[in-house]
N, CA and C of each residue as an Amber inpcrd file, in Angstrom:
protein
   306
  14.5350000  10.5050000  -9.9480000  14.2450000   9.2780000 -10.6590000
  13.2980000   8.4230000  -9.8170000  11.9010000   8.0930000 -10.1760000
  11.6240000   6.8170000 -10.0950000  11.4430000   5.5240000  -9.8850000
  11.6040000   4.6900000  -8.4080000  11.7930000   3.3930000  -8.7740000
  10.2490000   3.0150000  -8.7480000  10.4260000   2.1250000  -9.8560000
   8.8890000   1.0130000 -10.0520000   8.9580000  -0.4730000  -9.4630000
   7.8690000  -0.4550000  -9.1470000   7.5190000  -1.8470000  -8.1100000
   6.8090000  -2.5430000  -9.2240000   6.3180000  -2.2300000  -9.9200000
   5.5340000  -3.5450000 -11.2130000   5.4490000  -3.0230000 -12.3620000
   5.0420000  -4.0180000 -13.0610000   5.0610000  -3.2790000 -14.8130000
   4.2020000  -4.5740000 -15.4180000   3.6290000  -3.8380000 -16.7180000
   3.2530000  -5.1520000 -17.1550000   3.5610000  -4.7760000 -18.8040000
   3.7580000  -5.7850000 -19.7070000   4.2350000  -5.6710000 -21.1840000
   3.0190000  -6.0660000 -21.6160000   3.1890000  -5.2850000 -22.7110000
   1.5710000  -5.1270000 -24.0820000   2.0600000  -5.2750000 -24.7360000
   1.7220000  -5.7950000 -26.3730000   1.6110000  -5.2260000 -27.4200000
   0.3430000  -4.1990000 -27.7790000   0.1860000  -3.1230000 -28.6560000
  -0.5550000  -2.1780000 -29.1480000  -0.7060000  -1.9610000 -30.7930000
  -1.8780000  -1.9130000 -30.9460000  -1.7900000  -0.9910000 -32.3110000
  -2.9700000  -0.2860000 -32.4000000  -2.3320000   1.3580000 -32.8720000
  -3.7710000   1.8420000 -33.2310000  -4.7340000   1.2470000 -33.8360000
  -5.8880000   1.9300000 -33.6340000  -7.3320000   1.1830000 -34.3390000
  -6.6990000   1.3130000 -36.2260000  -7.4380000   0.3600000 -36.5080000
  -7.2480000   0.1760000 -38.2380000  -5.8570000   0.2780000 -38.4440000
  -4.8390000  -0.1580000 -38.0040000  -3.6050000  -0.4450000 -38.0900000
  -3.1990000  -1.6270000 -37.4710000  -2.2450000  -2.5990000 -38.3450000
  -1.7130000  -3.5200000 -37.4890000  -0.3360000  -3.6670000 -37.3200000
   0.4090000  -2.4690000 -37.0130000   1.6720000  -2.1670000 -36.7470000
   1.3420000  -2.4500000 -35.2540000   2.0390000  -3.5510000 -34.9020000
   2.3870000  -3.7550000 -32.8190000   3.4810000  -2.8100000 -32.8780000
   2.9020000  -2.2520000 -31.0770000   4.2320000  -1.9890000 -30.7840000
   4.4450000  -2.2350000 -29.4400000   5.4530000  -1.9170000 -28.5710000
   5.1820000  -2.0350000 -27.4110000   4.8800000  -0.8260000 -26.3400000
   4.1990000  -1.4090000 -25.1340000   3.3280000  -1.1120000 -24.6230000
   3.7900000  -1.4000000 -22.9010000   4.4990000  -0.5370000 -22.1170000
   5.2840000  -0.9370000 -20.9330000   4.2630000  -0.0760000 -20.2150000
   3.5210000  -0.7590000 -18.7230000   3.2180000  -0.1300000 -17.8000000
   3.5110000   0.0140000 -16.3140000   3.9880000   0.7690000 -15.7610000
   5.0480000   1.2400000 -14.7370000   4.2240000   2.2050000 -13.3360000
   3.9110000   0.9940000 -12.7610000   3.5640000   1.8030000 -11.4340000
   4.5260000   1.9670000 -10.1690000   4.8540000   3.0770000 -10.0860000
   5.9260000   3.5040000  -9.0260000   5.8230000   3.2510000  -7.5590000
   6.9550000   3.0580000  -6.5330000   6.2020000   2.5800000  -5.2930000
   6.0060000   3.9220000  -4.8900000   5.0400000   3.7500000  -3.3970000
   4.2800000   5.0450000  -3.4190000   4.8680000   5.8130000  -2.5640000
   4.4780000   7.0090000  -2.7340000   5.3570000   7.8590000  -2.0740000
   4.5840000   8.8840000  -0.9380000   4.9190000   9.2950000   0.1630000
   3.9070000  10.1970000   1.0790000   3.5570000  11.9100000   0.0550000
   2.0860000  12.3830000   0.4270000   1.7340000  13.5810000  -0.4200000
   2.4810000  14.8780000   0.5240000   2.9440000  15.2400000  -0.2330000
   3.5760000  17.1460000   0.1300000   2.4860000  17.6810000   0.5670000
   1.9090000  18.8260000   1.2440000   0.6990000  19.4120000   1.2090000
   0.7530000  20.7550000   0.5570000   2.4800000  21.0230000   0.3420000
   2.8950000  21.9670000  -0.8470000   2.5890000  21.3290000  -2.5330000
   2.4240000  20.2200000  -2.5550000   2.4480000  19.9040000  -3.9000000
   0.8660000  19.4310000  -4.5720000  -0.5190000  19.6440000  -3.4820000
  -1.7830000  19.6960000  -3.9950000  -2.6540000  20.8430000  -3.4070000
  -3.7870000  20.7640000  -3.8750000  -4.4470000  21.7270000  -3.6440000
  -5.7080000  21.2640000  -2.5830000  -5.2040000  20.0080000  -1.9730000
  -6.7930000  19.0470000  -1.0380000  -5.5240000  19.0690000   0.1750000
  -6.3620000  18.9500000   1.4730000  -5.8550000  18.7100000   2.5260000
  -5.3020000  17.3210000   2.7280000  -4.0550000  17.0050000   2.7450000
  -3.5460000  15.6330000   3.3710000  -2.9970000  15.2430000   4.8160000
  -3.2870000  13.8830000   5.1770000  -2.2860000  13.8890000   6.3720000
  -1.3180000  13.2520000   6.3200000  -0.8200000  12.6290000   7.2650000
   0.6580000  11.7190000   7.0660000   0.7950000  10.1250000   6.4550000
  -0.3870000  10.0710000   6.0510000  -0.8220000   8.3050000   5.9660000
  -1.0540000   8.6800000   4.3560000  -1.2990000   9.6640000   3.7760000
  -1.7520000   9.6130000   1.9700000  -0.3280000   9.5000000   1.4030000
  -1.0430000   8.5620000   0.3140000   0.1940000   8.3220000  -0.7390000
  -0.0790000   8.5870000  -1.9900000   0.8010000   8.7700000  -2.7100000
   0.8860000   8.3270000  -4.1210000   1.6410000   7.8760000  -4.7260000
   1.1420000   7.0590000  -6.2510000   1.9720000   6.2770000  -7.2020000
   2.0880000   6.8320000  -8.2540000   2.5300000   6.7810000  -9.3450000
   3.3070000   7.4420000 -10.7790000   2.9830000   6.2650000 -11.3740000
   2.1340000   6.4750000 -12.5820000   2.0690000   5.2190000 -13.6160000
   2.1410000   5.7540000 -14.7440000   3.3080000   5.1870000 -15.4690000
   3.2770000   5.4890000 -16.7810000   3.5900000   4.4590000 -18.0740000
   2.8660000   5.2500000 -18.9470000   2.6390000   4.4270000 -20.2250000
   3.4300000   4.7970000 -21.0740000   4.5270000   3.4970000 -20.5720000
   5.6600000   3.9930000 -21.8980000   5.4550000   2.9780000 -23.0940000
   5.6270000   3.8710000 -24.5870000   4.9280000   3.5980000 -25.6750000
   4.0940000   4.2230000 -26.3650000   3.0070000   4.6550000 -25.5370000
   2.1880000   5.2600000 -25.7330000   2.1100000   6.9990000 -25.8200000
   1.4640000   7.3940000 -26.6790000   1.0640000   8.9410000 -26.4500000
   0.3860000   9.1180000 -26.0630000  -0.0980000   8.7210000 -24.5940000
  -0.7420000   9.5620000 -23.5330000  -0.0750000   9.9680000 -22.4940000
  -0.5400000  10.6970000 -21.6500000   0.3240000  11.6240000 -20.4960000
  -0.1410000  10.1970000 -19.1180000   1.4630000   9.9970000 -18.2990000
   1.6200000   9.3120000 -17.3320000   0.5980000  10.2460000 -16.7800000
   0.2440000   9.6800000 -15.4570000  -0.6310000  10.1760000 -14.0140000
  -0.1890000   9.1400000 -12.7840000  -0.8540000  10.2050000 -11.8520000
  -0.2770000  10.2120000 -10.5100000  -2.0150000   9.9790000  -9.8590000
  -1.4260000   8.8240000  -9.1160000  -2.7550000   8.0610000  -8.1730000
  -3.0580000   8.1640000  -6.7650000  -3.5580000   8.7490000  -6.4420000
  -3.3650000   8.8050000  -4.5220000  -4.5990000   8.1690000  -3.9160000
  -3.7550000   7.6200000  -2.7290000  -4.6450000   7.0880000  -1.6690000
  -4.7700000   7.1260000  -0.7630000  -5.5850000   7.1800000   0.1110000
  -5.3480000   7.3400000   1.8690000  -4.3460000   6.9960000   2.6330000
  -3.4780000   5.5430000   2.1190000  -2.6540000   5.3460000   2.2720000
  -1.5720000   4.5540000   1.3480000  -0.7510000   4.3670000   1.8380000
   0.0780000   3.7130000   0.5700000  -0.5920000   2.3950000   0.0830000
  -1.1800000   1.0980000   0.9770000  -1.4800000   0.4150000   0.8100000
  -2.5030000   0.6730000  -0.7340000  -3.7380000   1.6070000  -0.2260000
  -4.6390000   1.8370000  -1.2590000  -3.7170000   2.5670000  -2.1160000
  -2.8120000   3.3840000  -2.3390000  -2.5940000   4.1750000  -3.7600000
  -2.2730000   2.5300000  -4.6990000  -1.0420000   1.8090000  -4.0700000
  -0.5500000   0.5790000  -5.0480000  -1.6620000   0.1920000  -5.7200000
  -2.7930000  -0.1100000  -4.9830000  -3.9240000  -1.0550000  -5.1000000
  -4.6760000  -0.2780000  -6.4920000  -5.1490000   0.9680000  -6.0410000
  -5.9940000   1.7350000  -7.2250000  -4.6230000   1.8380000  -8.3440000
  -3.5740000   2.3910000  -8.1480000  -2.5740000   2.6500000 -10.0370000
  -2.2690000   1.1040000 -10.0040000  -2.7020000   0.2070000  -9.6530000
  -1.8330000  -0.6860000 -10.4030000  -3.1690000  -1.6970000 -11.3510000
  -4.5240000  -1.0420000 -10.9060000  -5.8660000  -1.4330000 -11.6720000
  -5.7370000  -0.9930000 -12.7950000  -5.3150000  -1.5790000 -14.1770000
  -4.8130000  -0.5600000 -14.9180000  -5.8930000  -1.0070000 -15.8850000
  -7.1640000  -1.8730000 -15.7910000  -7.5880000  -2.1620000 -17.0010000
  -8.6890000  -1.4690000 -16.9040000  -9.2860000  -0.7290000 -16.0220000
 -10.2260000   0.6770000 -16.4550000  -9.8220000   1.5990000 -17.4130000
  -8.2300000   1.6940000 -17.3000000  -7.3150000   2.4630000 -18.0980000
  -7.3380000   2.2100000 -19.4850000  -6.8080000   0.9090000 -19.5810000
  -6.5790000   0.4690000 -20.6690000  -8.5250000   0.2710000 -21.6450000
  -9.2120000  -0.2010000 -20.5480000 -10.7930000  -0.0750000 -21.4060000
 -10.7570000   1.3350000 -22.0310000 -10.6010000   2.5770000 -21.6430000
 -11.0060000   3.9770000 -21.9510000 -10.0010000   4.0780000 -23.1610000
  -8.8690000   3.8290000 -23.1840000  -7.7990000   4.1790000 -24.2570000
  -8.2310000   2.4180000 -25.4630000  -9.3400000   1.9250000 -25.4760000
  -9.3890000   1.2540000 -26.3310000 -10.0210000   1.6260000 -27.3440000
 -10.6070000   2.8520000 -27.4490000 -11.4480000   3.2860000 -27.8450000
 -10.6120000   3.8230000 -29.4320000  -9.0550000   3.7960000 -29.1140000
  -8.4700000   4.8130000 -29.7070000  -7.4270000   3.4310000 -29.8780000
  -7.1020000   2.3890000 -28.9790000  -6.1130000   1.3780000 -29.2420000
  -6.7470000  -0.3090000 -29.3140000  -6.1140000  -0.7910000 -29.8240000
  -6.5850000  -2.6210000 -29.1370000  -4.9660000  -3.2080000 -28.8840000
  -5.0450000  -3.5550000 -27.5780000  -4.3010000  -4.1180000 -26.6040000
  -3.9780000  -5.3160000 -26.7730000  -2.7610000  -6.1750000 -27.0930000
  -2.6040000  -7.5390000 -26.7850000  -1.8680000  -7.9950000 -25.9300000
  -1.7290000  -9.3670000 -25.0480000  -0.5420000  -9.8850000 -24.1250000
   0.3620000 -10.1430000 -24.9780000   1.3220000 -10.4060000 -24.8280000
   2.8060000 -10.7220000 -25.5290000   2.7390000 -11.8980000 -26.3260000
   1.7950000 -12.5190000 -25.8100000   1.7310000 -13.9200000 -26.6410000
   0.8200000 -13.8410000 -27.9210000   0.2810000 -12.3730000 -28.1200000
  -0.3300000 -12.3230000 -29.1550000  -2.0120000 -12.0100000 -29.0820000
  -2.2150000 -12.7070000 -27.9410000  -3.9790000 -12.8640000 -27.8430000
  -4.3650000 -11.5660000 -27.5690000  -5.1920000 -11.2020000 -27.7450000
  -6.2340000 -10.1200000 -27.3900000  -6.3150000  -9.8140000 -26.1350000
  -6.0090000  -8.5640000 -25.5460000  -5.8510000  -8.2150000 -23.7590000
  -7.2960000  -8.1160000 -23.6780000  -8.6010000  -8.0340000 -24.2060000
  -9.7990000  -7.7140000 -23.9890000 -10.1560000  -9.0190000 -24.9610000
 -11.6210000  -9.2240000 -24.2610000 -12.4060000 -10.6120000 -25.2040000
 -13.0000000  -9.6180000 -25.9180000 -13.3780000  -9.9050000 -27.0190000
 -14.4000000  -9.5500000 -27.9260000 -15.9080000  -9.6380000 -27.5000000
């Protein structure tokens, strides 16, 4: 199991639909890389985080960084993420407004 260090709440609805739903994002604290569990050379300082998009039908991913400091930093940037999956969603904060300006 998992523990998560941040999250942030959405509402969602597919494009041309205005069914909200919700939209939970979950970045895990980070954890040191196996060198059994990739296929790139690591040393003792790389990390990674687990972010997942619960709500959504896309597949969670796993973020690594040189060190833990940088993995938090890059999975918890989540609005590159969220720009690419807009293509297919539009995003709101809880209060209703639009997570992206027009």
């Amino acid at each position: 199991m998992k523990t998560y260090i941040a999250e942030r709440h959405l509402f969602f609805t597919e494009k041309q639909s205005t069914h909200k739903r919700n939209l939970v994002i979950r970045v895990s604290t980070p954890q040191a890389v196996d060198q059994s569990t990739v296929k790139f050379p690591v040393d003792e300082a790389m990390a990674v985080c687990y972010v997942q998009l619960d709500g959504l039908d896309e597949n969670s991913f796993e973020v690594f960084g040189t060190d833990s400091l940088q993995a938090v930093n890059l999975a918890s940037n989540v609005e590159p993420i969220l720009k690419r999956l807009s293509s297919k969603y539009d995003f709101f904060w809880i209060t209703g407004e639009p997570y992206f300006e027009s």
